[in-house]
N, CA and C atoms as a LAMMPS dump frame, in Angstrom:
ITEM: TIMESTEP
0
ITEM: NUMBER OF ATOMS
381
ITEM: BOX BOUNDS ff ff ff
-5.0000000000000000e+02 5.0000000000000000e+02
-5.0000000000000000e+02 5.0000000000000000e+02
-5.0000000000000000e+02 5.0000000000000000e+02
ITEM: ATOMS id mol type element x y z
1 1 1 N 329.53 -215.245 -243.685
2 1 2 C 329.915 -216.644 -243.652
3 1 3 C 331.379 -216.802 -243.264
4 2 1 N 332.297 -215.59 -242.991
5 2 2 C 333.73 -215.808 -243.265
6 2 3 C 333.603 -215.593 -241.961
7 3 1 N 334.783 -216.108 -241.121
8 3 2 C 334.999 -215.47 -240.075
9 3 3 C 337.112 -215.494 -240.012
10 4 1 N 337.748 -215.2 -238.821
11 4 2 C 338.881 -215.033 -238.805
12 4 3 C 339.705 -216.396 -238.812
13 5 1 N 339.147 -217.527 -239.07
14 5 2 C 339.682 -218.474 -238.49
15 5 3 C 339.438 -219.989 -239.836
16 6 1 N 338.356 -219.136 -240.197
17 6 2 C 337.779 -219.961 -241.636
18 6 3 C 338.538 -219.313 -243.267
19 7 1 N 339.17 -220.13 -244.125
20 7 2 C 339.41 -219.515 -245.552
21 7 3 C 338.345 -219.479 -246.563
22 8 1 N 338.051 -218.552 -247.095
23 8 2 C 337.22 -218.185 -247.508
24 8 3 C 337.335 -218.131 -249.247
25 9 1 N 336.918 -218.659 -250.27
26 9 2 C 337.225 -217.699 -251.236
27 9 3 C 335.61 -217.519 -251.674
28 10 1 N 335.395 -216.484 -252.451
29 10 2 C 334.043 -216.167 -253.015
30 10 3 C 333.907 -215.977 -254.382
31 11 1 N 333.391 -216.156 -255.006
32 11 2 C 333.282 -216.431 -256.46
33 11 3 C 332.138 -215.275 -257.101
34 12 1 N 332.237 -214.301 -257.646
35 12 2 C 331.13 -213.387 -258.3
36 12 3 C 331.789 -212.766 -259.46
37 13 1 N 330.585 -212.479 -260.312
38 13 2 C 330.914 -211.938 -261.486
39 13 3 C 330.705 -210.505 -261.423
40 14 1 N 330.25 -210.066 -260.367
41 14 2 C 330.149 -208.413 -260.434
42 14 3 C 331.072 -207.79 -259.631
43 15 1 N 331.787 -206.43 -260.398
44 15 2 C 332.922 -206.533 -259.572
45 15 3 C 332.176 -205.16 -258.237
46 16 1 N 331.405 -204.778 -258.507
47 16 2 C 330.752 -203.407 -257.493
48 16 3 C 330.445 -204.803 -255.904
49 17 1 N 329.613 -206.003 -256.508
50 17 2 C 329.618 -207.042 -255.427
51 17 3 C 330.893 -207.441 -254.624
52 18 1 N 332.231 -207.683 -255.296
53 18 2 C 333.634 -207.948 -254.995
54 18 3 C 333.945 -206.976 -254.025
55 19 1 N 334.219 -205.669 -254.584
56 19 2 C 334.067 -204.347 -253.879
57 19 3 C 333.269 -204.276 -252.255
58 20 1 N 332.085 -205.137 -251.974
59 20 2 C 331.285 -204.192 -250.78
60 20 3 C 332.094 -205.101 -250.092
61 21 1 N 331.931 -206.645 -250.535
62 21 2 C 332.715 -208.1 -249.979
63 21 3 C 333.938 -207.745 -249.731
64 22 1 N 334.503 -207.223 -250.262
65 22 2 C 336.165 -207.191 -249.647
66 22 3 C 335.791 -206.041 -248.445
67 23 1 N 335.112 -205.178 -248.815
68 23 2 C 335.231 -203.593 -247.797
69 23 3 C 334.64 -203.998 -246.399
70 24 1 N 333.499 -205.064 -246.565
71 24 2 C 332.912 -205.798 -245.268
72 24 3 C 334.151 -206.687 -244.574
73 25 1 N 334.57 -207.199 -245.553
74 25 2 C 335.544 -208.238 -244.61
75 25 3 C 336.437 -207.485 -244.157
76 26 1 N 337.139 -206.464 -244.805
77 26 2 C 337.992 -205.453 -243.947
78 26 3 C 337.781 -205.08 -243.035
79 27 1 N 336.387 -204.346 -242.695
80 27 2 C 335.915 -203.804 -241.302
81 27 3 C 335.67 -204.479 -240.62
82 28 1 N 335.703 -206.325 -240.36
83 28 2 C 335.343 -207.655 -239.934
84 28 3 C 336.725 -207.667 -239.387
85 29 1 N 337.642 -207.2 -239.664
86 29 2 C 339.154 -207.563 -239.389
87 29 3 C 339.291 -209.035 -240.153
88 30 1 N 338.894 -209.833 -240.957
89 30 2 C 339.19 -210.964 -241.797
90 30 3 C 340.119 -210.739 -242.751
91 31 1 N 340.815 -211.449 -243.395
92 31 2 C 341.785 -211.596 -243.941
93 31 3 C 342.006 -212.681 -244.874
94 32 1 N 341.842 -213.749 -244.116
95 32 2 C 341.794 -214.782 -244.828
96 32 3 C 340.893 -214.828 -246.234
97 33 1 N 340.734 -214.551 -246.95
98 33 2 C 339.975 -214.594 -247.949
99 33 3 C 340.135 -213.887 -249.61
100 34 1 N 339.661 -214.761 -250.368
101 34 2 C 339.949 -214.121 -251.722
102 34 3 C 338.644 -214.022 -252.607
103 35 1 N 338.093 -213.07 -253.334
104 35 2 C 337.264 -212.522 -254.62
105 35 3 C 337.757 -213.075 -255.89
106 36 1 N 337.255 -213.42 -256.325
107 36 2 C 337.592 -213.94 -257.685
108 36 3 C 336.414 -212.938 -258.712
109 37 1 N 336.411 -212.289 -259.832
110 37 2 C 335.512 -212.081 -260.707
111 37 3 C 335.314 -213.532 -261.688
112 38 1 N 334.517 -214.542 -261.537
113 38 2 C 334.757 -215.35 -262.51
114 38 3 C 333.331 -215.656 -263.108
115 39 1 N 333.436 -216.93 -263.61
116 39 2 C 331.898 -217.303 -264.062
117 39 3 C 332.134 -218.756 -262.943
118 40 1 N 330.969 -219.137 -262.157
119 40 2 C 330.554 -219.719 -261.392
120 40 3 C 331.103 -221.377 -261.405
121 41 1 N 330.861 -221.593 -262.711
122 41 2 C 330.961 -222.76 -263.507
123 41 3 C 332.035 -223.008 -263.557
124 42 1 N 332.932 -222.247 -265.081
125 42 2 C 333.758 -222.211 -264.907
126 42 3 C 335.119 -222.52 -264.016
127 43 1 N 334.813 -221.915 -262.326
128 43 2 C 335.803 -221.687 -261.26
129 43 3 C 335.328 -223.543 -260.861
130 44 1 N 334.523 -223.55 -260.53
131 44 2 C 333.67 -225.557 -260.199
132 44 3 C 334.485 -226.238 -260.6
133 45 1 N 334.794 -226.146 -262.006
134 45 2 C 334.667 -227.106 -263.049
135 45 3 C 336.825 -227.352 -262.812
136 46 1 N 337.342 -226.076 -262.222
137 46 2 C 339.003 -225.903 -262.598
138 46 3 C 339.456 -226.389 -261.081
139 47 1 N 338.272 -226.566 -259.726
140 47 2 C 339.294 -227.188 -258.544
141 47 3 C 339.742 -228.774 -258.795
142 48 1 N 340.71 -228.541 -257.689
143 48 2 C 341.342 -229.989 -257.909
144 48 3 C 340.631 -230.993 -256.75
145 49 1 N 340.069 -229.978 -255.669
146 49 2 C 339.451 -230.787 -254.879
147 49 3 C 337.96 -230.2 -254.246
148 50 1 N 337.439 -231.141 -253.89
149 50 2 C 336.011 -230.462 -253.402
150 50 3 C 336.339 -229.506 -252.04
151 51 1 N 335.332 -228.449 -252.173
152 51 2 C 335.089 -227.767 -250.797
153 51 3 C 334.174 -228.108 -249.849
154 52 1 N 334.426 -227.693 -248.538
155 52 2 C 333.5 -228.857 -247.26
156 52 3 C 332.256 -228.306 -247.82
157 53 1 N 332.113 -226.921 -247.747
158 53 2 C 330.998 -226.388 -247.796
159 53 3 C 330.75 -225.297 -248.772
160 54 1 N 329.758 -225.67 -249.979
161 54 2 C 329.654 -224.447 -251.239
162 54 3 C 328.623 -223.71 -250.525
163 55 1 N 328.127 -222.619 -250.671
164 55 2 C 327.415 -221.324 -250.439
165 55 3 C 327.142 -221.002 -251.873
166 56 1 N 325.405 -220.823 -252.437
167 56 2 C 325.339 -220.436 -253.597
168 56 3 C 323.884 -219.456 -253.419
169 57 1 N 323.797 -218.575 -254.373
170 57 2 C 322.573 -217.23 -253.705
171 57 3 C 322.217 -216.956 -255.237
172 58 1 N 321.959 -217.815 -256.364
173 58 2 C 321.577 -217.612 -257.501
174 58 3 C 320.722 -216.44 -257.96
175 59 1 N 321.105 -215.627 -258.859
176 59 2 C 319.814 -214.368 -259.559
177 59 3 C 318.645 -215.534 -259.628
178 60 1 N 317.286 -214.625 -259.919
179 60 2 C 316.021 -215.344 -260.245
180 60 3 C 316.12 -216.517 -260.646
181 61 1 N 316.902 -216.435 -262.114
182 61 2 C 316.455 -218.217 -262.977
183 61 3 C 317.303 -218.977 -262.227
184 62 1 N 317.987 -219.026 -261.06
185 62 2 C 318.626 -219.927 -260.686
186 62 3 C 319.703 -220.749 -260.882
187 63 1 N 320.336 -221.61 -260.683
188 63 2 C 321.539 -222.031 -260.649
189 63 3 C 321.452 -222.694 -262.262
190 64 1 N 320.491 -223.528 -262.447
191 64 2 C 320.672 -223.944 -264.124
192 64 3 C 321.195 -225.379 -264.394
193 65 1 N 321.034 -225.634 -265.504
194 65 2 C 321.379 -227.608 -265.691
195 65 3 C 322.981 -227.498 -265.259
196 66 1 N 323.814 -226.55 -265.83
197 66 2 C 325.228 -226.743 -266.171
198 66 3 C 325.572 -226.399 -265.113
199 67 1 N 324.861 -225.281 -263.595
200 67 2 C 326.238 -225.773 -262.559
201 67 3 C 325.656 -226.877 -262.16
202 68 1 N 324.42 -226.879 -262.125
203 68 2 C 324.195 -228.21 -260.71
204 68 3 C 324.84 -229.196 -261.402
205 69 1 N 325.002 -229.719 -262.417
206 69 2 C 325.6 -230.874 -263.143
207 69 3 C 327.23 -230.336 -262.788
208 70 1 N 327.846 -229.304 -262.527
209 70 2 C 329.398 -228.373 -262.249
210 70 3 C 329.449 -228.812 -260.315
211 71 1 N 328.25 -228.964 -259.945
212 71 2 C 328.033 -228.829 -257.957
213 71 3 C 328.075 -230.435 -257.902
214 72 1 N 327.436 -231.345 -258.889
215 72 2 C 327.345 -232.652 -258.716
216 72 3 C 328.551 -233.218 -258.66
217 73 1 N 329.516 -232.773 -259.885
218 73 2 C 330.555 -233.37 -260.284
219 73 3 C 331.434 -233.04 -259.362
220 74 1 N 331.801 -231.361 -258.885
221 74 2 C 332.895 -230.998 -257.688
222 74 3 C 332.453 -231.463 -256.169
223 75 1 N 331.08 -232.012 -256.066
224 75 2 C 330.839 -232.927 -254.701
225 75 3 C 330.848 -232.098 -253.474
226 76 1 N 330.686 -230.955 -253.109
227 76 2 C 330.796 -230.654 -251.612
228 76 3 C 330.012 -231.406 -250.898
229 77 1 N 330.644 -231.672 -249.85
230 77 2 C 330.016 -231.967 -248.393
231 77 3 C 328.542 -231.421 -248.088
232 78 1 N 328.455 -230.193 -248.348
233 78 2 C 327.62 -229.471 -248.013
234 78 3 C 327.034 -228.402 -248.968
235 79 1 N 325.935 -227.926 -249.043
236 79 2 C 325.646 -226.914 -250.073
237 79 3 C 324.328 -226.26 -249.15
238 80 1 N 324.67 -224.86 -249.262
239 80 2 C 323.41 -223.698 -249.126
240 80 3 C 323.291 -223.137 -250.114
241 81 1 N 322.107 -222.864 -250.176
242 81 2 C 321.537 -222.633 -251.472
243 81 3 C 320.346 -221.774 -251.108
244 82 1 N 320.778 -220.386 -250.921
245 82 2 C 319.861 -219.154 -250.818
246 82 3 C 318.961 -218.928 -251.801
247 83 1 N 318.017 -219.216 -252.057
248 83 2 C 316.739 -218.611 -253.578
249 83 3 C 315.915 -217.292 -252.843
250 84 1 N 315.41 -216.276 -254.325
251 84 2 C 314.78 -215.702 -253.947
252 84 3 C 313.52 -216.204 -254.986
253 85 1 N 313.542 -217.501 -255.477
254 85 2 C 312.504 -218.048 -256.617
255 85 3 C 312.738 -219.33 -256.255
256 86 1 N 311.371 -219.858 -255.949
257 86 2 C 311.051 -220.776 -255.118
258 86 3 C 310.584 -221.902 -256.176
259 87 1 N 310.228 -221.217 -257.408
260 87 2 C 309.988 -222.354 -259.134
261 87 3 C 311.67 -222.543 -259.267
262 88 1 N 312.638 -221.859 -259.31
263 88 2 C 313.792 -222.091 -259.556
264 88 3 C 314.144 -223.285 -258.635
265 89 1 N 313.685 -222.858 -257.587
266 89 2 C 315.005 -223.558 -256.253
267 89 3 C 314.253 -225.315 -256.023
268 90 1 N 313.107 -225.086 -256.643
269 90 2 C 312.571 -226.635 -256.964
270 90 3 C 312.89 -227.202 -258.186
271 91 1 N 313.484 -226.332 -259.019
272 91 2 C 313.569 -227.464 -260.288
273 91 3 C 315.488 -227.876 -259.906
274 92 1 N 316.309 -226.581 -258.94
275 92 2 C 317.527 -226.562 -258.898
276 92 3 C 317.754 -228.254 -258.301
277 93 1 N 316.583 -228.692 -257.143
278 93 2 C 317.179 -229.02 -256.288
279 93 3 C 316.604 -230.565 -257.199
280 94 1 N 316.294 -230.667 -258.05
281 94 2 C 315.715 -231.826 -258.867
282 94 3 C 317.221 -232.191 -259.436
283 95 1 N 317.567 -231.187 -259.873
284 95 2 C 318.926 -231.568 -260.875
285 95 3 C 320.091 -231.746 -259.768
286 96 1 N 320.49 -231.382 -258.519
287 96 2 C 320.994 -231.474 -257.21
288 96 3 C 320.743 -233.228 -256.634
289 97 1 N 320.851 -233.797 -257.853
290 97 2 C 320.872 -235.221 -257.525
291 97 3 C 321.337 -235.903 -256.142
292 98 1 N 322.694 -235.739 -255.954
293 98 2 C 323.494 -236.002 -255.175
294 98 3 C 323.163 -235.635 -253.319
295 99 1 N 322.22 -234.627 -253.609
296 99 2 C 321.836 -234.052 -252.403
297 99 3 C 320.794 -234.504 -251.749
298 100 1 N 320.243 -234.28 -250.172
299 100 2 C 319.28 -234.299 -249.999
300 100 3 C 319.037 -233.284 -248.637
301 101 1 N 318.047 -232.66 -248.632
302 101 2 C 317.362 -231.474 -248.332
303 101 3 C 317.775 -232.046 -246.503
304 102 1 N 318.457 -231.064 -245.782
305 102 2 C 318.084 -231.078 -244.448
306 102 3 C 317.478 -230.084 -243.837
307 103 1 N 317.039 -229.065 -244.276
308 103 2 C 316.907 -228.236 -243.285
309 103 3 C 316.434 -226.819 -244.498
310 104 1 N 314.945 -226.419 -243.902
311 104 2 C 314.537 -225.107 -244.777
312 104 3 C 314.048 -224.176 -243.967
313 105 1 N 314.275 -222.698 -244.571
314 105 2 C 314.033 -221.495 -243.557
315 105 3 C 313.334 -220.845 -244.525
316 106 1 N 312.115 -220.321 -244.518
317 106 2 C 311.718 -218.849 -245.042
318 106 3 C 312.398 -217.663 -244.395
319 107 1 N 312.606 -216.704 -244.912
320 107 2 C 312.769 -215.314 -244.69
321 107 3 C 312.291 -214.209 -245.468
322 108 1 N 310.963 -214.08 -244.5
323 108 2 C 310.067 -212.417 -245.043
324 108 3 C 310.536 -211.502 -245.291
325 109 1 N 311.779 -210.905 -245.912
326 109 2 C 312.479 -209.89 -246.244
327 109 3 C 311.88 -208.8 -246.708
328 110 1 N 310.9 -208.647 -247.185
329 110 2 C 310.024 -207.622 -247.562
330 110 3 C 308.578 -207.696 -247.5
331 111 1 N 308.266 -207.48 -246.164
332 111 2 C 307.049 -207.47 -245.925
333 111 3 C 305.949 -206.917 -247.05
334 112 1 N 305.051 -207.198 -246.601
335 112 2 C 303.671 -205.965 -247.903
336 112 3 C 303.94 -206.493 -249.084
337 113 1 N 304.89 -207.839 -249.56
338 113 2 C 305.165 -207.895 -250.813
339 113 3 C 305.023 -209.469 -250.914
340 114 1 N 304.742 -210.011 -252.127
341 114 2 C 305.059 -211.442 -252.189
342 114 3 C 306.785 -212.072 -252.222
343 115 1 N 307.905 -211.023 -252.344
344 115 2 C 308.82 -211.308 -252.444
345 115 3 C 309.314 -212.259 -251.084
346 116 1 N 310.282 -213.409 -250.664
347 116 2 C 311.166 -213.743 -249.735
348 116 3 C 312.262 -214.311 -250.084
349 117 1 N 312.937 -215.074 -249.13
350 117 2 C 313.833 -216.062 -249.554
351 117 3 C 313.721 -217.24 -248.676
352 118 1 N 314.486 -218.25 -249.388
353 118 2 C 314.646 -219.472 -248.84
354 118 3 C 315.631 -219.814 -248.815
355 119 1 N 316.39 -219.966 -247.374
356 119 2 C 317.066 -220.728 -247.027
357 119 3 C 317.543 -222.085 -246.866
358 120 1 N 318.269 -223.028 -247.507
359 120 2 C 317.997 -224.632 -247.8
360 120 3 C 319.768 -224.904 -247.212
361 121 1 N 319.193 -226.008 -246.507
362 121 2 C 320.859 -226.899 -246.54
363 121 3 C 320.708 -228.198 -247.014
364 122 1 N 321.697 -228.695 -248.053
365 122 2 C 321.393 -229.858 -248.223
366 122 3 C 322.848 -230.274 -247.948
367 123 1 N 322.599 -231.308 -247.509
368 123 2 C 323.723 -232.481 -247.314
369 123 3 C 323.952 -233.739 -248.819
370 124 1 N 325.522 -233.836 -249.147
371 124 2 C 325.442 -234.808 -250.332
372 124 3 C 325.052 -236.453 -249.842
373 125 1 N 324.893 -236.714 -250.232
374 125 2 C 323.727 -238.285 -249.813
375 125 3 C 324.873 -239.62 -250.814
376 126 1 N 324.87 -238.906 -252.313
377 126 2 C 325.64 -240.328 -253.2
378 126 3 C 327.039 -239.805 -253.488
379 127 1 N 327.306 -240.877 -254.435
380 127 2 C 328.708 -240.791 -254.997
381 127 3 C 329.835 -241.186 -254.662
């Protein structure tokens, strides 16, 4: 998502994840960009201003009452919202008030298996 020309910061709580993310963007020649180890929420809840565009790739249970109510309140422009749980990413996008769905992608990532993902963009609609 980063490229040389875009600022980037990324938000994860695992630091082995921080680690591949910084080592990719290095070999990207990027720069611009910062890792945070934080809690998701938390980091939402402390900007002073909204970002154009959030990027979110939730574990299984999904994003949860307290960020989307944390995504409602900080307002981006824009939100992707990668699921690999498709019960999650329908109840996420219920509480994702503010939003409304433009645009969905499957991706068969593991064939032979019921596993995929879904790709979603939503655009904010109120507020």
């Amino acid at each position: 998502m980063a490229s040389r020309d875009l600022k980037v910061t990324g938000i994860e709580i695992s630091a082995s994840a921080i680690d591949c993310a910084t080592r990719s963007a290095s070999e990207m020649g990027i720069s611009d960009f910062t890792f945070q180890a934080l809690d998701s929420t938390a980091f939402a809840m402390a900007q002073n201003q909204p970002p154009e565009l959030l990027v979110v790739n939730p574990p299984r249970r999904g994003l949860g009452q307290q960020l989307c109510g944390s995504i409602n309140q900080l307002q981006p422009a824009w939100l992707i919202y990668s699921s690999c749980n498709p019960a999650t990413l329908v109840a996420d996008l219920r509480l994702l008030e503010q939003y409304q769905l433009e645009k969905a992608q499957l991706f068969d990532m593991f064939p032979h298996s019921h596993h995929s993902e879904v790709l979603t963009l939503l655009k904010r609609t109120a507020g």
